[in-house]
PALUM-301104 format. One line per field, with one value per atom (N, C-alpha, C): residue in three letters; atom name; x, y, z. Coordinates in steps of 0.001 Angstrom, whole numbers, padded with zeros to 6 digits. Layout:
residues N
code [ALA	...]
site [CA	...]
px [X	...]
py [Y	...]
pz [Z	...]
END
This chain:
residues 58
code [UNK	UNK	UNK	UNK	UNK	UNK	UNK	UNK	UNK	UNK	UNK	UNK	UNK	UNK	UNK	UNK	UNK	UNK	UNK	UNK	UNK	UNK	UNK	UNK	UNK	UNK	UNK	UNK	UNK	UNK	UNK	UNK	UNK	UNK	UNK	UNK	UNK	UNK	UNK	UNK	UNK	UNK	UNK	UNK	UNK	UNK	UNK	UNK	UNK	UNK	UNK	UNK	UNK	UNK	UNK	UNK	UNK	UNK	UNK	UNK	UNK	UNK	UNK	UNK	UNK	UNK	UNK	UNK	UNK	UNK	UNK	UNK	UNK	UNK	UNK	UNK	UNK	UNK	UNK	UNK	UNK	UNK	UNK	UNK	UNK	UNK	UNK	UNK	UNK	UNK	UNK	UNK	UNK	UNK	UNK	UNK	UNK	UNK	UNK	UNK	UNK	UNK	UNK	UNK	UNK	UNK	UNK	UNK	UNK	UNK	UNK	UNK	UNK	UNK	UNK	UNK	UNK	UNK	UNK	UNK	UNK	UNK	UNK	UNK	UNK	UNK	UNK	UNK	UNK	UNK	UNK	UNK	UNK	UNK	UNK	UNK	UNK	UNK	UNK	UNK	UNK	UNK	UNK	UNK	UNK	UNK	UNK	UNK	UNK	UNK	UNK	UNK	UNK	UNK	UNK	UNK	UNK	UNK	UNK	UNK	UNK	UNK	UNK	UNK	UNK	UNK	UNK	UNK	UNK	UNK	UNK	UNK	UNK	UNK]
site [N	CA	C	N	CA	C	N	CA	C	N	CA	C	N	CA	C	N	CA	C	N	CA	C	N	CA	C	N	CA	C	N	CA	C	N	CA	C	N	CA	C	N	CA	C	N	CA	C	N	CA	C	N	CA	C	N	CA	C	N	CA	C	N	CA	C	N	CA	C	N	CA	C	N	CA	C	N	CA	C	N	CA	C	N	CA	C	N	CA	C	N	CA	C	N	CA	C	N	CA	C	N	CA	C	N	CA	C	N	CA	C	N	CA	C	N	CA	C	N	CA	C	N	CA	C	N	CA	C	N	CA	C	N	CA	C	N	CA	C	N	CA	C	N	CA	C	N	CA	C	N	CA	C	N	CA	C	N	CA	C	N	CA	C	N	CA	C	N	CA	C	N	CA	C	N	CA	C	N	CA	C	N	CA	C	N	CA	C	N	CA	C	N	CA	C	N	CA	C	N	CA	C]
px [086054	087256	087128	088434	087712	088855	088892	089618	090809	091648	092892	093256	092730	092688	092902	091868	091967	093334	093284	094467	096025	095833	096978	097063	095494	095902	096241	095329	095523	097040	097601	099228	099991	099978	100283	100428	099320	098655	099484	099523	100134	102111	102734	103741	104018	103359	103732	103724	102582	102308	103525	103823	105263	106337	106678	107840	107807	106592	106916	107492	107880	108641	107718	107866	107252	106988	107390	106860	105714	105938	104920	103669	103658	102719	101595	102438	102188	101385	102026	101830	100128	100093	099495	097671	097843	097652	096463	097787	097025	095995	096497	095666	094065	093778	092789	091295	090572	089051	088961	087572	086695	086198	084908	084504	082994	082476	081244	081356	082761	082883	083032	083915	084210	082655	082196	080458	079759	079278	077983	078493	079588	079654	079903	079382	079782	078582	077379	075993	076557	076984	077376	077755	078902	080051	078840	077984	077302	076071	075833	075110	075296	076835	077260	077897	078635	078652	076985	075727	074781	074514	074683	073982	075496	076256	077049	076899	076297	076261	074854	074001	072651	072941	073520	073785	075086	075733	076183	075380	074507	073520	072704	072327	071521	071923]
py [111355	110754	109238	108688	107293	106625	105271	104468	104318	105160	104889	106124	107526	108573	108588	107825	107288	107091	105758	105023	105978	106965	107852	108902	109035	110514	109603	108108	107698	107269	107323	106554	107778	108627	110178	110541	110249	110840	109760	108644	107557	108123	108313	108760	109525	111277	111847	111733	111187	110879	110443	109377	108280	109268	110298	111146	112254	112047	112861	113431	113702	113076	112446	111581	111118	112199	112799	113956	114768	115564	115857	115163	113849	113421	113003	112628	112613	114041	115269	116650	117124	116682	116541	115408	114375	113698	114081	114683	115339	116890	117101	118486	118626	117243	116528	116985	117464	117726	116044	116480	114791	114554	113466	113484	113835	114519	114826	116593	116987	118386	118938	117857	117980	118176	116921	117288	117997	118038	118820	120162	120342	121808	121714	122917	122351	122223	121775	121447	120228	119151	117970	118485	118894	119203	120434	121245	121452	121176	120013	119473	118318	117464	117096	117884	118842	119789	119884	120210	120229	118624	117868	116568	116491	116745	116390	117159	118710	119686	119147	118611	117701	116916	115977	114459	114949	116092	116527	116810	117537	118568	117629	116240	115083	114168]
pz [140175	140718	140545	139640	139582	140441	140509	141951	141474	140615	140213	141150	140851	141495	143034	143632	145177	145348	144888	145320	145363	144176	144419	145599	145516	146784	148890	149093	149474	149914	148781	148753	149163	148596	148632	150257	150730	152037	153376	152929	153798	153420	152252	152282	152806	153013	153398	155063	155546	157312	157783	156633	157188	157143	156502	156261	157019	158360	159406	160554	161589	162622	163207	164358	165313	166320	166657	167761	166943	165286	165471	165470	164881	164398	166055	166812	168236	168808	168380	168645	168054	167129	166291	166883	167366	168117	169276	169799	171313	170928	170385	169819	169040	168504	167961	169080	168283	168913	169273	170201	170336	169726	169522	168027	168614	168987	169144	169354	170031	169570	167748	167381	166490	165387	165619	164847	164961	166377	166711	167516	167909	168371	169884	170801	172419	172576	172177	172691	173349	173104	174011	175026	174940	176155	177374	176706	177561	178383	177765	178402	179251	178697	179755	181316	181359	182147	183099	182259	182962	183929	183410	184151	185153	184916	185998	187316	186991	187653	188608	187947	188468	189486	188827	189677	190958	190651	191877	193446	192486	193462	194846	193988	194374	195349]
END
């Protein structure tokens, strides 16, 4: 892929976003993983759950 290529799918990708509605793109938005679910899975999310469940207890 050379940087002429980019620049098209880039341009492509920004046209079509812009030719969306605003609600969905908003819709769209809210529906978005976190970014540590998104990477690593629910090992975060459960282990935050655990320390909170800790520092409750205490």
């Amino acid at each position: 892929m050379n940087f002429n290529d980019l620049i098209k799918y880039l341009t492509v990708q920004i046209v079509e976003r812009m030719n969306q509605p605003r609600t969905k793109r908003l819709h769209e938005k809210k529906h978005k993983s976190s970014f540590s679910t998104h990477w690593f899975g629910l090992i975060p999310f459960s282990l935050k759950m655990m320390i909170k469940r800790f520092q409750k207890n205490i």
